[in-house]
C-alpha positions as CSV (number, residue, x, y, z in Angstrom):
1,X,75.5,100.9,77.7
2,X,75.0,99.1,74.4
3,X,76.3,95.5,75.0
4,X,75.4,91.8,75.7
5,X,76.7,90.3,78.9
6,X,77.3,86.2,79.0
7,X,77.4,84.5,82.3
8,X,78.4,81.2,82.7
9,X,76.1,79.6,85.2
10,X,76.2,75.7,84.8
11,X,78.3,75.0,87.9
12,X,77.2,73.0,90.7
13,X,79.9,74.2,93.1
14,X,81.1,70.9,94.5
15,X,83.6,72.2,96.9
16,X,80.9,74.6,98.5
17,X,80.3,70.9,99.9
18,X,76.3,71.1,101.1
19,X,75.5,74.9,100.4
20,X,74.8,73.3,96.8
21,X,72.6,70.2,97.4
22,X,69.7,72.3,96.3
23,X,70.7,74.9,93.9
24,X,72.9,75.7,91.8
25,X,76.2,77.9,92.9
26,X,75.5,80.9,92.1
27,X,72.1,80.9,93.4
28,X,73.8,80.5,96.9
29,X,72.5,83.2,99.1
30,X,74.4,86.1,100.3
31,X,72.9,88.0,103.1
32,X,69.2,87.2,101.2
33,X,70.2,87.3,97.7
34,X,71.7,85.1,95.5
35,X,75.1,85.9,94.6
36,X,74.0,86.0,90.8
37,X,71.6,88.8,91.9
38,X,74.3,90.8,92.6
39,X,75.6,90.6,89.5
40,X,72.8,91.7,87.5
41,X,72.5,94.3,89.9
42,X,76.1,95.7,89.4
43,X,75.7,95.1,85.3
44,X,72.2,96.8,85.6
45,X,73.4,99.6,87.4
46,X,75.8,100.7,84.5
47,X,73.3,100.5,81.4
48,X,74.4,96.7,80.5
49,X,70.5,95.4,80.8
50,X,70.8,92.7,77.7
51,X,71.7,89.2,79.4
52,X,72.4,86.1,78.2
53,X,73.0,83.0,81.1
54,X,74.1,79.9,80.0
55,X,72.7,77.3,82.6
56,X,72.7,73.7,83.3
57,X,72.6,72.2,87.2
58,X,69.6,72.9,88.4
59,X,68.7,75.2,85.9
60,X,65.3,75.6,86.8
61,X,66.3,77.4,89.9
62,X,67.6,79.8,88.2
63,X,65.0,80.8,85.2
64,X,62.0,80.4,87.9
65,X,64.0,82.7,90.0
66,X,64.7,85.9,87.3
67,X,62.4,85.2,84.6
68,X,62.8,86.9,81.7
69,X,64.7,89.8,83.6
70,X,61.2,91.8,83.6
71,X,59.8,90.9,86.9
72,X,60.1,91.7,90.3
73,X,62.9,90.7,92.7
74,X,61.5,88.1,95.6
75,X,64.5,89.2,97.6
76,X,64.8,92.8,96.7
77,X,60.8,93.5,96.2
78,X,62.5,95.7,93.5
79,X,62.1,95.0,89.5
80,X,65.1,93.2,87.8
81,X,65.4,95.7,84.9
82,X,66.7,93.6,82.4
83,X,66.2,91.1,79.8
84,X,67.4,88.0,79.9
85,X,67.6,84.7,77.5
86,X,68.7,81.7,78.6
87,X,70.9,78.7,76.6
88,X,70.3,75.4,78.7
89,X,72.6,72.8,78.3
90,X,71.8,69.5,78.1
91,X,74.9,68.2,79.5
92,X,77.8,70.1,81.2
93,X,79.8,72.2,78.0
94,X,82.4,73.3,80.3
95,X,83.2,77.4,81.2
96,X,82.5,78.1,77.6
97,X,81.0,75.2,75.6
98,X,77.8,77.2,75.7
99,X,79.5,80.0,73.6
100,X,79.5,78.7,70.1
101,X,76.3,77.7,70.6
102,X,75.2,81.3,71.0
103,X,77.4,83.2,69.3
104,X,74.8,84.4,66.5
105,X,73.1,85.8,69.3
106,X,76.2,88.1,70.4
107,X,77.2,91.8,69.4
108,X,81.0,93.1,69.3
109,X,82.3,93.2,71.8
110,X,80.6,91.4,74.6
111,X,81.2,90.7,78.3
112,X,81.6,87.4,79.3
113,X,81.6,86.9,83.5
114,X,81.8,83.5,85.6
115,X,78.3,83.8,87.8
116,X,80.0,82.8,91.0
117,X,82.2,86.2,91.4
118,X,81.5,89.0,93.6
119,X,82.3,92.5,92.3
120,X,81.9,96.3,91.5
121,X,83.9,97.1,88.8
122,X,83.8,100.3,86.4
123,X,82.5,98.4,83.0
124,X,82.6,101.1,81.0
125,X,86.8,101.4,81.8
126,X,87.1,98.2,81.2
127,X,85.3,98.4,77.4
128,X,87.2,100.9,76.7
129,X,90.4,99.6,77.7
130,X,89.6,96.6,75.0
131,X,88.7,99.2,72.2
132,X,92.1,100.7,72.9
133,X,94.3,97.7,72.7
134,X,92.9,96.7,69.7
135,X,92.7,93.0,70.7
136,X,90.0,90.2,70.8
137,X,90.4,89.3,74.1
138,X,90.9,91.5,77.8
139,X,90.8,89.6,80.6
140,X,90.2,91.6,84.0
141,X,93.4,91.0,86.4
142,X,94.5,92.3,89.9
143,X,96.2,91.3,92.9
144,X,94.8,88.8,95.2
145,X,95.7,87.5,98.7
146,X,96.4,83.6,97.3
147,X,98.4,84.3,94.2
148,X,100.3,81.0,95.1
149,X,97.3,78.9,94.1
150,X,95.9,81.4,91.4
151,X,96.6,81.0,87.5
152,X,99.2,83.8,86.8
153,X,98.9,86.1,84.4
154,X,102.0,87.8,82.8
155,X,102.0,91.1,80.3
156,X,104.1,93.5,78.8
157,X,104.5,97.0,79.4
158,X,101.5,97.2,76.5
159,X,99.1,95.3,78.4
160,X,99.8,92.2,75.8
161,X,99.8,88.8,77.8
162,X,102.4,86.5,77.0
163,X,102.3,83.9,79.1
164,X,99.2,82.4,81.4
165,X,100.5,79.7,84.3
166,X,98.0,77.8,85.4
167,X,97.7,77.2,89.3
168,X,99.2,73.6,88.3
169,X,102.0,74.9,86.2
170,X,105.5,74.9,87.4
171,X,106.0,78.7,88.0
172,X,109.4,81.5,88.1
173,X,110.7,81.2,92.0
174,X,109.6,85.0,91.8
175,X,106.5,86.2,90.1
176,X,104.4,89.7,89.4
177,X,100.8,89.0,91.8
178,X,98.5,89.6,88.9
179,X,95.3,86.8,88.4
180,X,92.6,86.3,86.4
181,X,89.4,87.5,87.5
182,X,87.1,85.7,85.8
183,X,85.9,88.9,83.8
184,X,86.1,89.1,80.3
185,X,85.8,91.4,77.2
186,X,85.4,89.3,73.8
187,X,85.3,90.2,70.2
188,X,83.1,87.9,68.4
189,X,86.4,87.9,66.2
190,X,87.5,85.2,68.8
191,X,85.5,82.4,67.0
192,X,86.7,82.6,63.5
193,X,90.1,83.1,65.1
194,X,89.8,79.6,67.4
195,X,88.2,77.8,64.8
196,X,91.3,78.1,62.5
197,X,93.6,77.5,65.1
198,X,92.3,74.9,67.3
199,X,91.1,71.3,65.9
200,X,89.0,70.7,68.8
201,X,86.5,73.1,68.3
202,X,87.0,73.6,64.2
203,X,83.4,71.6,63.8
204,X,82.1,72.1,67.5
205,X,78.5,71.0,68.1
206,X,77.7,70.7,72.1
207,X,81.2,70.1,72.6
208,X,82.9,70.4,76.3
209,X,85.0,73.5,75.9
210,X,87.5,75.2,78.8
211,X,87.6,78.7,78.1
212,X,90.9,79.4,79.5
213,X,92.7,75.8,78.2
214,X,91.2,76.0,74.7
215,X,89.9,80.1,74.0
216,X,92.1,82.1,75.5
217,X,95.6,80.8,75.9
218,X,95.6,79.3,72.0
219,X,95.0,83.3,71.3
220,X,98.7,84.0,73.2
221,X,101.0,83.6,70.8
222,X,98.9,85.4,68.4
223,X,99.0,88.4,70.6
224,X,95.5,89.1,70.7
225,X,95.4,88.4,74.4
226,X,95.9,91.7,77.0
227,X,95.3,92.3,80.2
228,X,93.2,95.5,82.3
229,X,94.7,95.7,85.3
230,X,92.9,96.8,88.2
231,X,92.6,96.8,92.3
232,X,88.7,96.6,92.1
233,X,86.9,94.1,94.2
234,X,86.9,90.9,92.7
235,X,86.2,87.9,94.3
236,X,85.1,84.3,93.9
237,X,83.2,82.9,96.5
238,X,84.1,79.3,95.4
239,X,84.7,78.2,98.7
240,X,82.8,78.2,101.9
241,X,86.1,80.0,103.2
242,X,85.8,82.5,100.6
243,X,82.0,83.2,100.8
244,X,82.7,84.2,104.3
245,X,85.3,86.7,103.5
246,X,83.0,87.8,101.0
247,X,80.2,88.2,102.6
248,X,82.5,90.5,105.1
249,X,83.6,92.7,103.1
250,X,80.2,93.3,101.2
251,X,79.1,94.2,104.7
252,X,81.6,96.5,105.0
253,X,80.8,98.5,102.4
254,X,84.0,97.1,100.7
255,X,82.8,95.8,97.3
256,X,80.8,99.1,96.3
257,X,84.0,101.2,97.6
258,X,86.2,99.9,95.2
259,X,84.6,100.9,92.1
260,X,87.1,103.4,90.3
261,X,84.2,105.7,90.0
262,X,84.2,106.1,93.5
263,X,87.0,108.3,95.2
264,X,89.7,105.6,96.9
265,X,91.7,106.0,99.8
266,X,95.2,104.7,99.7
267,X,98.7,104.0,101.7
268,X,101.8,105.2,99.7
269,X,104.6,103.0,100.7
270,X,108.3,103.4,100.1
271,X,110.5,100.9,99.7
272,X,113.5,100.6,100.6
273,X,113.3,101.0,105.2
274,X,110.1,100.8,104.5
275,X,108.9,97.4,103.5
276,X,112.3,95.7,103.3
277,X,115.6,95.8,105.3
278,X,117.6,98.6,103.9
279,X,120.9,97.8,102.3
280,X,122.0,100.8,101.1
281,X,121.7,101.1,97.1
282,X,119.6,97.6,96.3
283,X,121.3,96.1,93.1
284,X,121.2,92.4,94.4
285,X,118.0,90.4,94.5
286,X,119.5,88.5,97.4
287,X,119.8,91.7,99.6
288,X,116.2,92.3,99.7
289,X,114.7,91.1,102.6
290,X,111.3,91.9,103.9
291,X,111.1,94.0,107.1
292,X,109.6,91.4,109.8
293,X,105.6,91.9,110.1
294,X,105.6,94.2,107.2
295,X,103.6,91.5,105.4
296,X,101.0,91.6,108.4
297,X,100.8,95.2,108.3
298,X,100.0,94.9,104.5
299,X,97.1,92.9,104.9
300,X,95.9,94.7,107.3
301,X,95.6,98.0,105.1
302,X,94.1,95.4,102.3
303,X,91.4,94.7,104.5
304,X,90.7,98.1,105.5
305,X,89.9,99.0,102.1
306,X,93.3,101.1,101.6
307,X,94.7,100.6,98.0
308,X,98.4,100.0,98.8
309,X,100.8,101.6,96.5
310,X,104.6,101.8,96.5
311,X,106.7,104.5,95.1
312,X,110.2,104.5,94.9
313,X,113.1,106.4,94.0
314,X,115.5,104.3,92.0
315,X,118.7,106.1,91.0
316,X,120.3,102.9,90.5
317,X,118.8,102.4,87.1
318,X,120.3,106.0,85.8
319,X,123.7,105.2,87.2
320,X,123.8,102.3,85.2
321,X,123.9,100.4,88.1
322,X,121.0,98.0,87.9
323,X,118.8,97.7,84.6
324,X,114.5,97.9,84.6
325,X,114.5,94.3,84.2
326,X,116.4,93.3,87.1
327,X,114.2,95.7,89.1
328,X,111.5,94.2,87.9
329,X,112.8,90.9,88.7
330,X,113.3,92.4,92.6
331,X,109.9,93.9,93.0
332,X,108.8,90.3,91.9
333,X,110.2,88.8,95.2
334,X,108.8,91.2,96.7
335,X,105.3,90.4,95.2
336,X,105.7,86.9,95.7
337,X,106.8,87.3,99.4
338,X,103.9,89.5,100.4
339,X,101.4,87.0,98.3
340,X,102.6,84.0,100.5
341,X,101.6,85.9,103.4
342,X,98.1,87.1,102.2
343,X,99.4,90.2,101.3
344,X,99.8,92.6,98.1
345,X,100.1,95.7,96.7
346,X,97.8,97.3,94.2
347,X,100.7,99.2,91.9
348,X,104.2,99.7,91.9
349,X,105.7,103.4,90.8
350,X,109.6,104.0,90.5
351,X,111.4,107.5,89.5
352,X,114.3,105.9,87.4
353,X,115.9,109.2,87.2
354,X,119.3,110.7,88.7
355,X,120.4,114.5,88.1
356,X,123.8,114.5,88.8
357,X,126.3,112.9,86.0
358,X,130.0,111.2,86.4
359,X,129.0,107.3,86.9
360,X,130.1,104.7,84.8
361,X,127.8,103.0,82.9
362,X,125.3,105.4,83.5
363,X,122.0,106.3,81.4
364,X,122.4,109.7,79.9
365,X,118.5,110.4,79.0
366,X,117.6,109.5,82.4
367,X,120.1,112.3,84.2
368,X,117.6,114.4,84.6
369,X,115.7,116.9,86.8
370,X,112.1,115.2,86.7
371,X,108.6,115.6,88.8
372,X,108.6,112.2,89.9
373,X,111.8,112.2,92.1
374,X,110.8,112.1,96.2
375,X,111.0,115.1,97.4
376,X,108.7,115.9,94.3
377,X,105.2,114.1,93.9
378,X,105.0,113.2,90.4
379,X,104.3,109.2,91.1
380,X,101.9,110.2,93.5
381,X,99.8,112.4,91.5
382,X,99.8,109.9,88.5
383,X,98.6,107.3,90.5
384,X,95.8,109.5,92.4
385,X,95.0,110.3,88.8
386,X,95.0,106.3,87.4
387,X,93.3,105.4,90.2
388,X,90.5,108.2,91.4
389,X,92.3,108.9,94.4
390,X,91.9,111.1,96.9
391,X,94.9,112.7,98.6
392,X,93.5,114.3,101.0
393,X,92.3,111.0,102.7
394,X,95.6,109.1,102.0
395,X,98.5,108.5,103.9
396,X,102.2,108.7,102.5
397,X,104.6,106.1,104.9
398,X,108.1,106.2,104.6
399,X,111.6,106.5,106.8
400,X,113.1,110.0,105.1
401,X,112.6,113.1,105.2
402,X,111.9,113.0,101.4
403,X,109.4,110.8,101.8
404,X,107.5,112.9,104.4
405,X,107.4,115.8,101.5
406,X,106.3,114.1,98.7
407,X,103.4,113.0,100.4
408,X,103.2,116.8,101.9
409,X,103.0,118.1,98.5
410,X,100.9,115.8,97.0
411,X,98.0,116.7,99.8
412,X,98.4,113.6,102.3
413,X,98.5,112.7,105.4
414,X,102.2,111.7,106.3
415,X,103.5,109.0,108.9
416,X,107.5,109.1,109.0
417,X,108.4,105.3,110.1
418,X,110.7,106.0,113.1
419,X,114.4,104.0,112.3
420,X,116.7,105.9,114.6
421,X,117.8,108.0,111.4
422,X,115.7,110.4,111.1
423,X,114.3,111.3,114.0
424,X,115.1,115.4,113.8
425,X,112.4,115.5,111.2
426,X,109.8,117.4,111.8
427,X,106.3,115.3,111.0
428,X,102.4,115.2,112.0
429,X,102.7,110.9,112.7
430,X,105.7,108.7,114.2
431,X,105.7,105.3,113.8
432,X,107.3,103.1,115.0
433,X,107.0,100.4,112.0
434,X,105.0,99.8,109.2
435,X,102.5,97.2,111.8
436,X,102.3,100.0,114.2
437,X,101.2,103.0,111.7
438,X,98.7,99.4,110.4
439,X,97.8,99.0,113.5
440,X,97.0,102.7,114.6
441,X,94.9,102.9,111.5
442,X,92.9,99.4,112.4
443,X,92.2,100.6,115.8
444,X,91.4,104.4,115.0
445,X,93.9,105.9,117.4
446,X,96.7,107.2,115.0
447,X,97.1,110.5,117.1
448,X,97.8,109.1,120.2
């Protein structure tokens, strides 16, 4: 693949407390191999072979370590494969500092990655996602199991980003679980663009610069800022907490799995008796209520690899009974719930749509027989399409009979959650809650 990849390597990783005395962070050793290693490996992997690092503490560590990118691995005994230059900073430029100092050296677009991340991502989705939107800026977002504490980012239905809350930033009581990765695709349009609209960097020269604080979020309200949403693995391992975790699921085959060229496995959730307390027709933010352990039971499937996708049906909004915004604003709660649990799911799908007529206030162009409607798989399919999924291996969870043949249709597994209801329906798996179908999974015994 014909592009330059940046990675910003001048942290020293302070709060990896001593794994750092004696190297730099992302030279930090996972299972034998530095955690930068991986990196290249992943880049390498997909045709992206031309390498720029931009290093400062300890730097020597790192160039003695890969060379010029055309020798051989000490911890692989396998060659690198690709060429790398390096910019050494004098002193500390900050996250991106080192950028306008190399920016005759870059080709548009280019990747730009923070060197302490873990991941497996589909690059070449990702580039082409930024071709399509037409901006100079995509940043790589997706769910993550600490949104609380995350910088938030928030797009429109386009993928445009409108606003970025940093983890400091007084935040909406209810929020969408979407972060930034740390993953970037530039234009080298970005500099020409900054330097006209920010004073601090108009006559840069080995400047301190915060990529997020003085790139990036200057670029909002020009609306040259989107977003690629993903569930791919991305992880930093910024903590010795999170380097645990990381190294886990790397051992479990995890971070490779998740790559969109791979085929996923997934849990298709309903809503409504599902994950919260049903109500009846949900209008009112304040009526929805979690379902007791359902965040636990979440996290569990997260950690088994399972992307975790809800579909709904949502006749409210064709009755006129509850716009797209307000859902939105309910399926926020239920983001933000799940996230202060270490929960979240990977997508959110809702059939708006209602066939019969004769409510007031109701949405004529959306009373209408569709393919997305439970008993009918339509959001199934176009998220096994979106995301590479296979049906076959996926399970479709829910408490109605509708639910049960949506997911029969669409070629999954079905588990019909057990609420005294329905219990004449005729189904391969009973549950009897979300944490027991979770746990059943966990333990391999889903038959018994």
């Amino acid at each position: 693949m014909s592009i330059k990849a940046v990675i910003m390597a001048g942290g020293r990783g302070s709060r990896m407390a001593n794994m750092t005395d004696d190297c730099p962070k992302p030279m930090v050793r996972m299972l034998g191999k530095p955690i930068l290693e991986y990196e290249i490996e992943c880049l390498r992997r997909q045709g992206i072979t031309d390498i720029i690092i931009s290093v400062s503490y300890l730097s020597e560590v790192i160039v003695n370590y890969f060379g010029d990118g055309s020798g051989i691995s000490p911890a692989t005994k396998e060659p690198f494969g690709v060429h790398i230059e390096y910019y050494i900073e004098d002193f500390p430029l900050g996250n991106a500092g080192a950028l306008f100092c190399i920016k005759d050296k870059l080709s548009n677009p280019f990747l730009l990655l923070n060197a302490d991340l873990v991941f497996d991502i589909d690059f070449a989705k990702f580039i082409n996602a930024h071709t399509s939107f037409g901006g100079v800026a995509t940043l790589f977002t997706h769910p993550n199991n600490h949104p609380y504490d995350s910088g938030l980012i928030i797009s429109d239905k386009s993928g445009r980003v409108t606003n970025w809350l940093s983890k400091e930033d007084e935040r909406p009581e209810w929020y969408k679980n979407r972060v930034n990765a740390g993953i970037h695709v530039l234009s080298t349009d970005i500099f020409s663009l900054i330097q006209k609209n920010n004073k601090l960097i108009q006559t840069v020269n080995q400047v301190k610069i915060d990529l997020d604080r003085d790139i990036l979020k200057p670029l909002l309200k020009m609306g040259k800022v989107y977003s690629y949403d993903s569930p791919e693995y991305v992880k930093d391992m910024g903590t010795i907490e999170r380097f645990s975790l990381v190294k886990r699921d790397y051992e479990n085959g995890l971070v490779k799995g998740r790559n969109l060229t791979k085929k996923q496995k997934a849990v298709f959730l309903d809503r409504d008796g599902t994950i919260n307390k049903y109500v009846g027709f949900l209008t009112d933010i304040n009526d929805f209520e979690l379902i007791e352990y359902v965040p636990k039971a979440i996290k569990i499937m997260n950690e088994l690899g399972y992307l975790v996708i809800v579909v709904t049906n949502q006749p409210v909004i064709a009755r006129g009974e509850l716009s797209e915004k307000g859902l939105e604003e309910i399926h926020n709660k239920m983001e933000t719930l799940l996230g202060e649990q270490g929960a979240y799911v990977d997508a959110i799908y809702y059939c708006p749509h209602h066939p019969d007529s004769g409510y007031e206030g109701e949405v004529k162009e959306l009373k209408v027989e569709c393919e997305c409607r439970k008993p009918k798989p339509g959001m199934l399919i176009q998220a096994a399409v979106k995301f590479n999924i296979d049906l076959n291996q996926s399970y479709m969870v829910g408490d109605s009979e509708n639910d049960v043949l949506a997911g029969k249709a669409a070629g999954c597994l079905t588990v019909l959650i057990d609420n005294g209801i329905n219990n004449e329906t005729k189904n391969e798996h009973v549950a009897a809650s979300l944490l027991d179908f979770a746990t059943r999974i966990l333990e391999g015994n889903l038959n018994e």
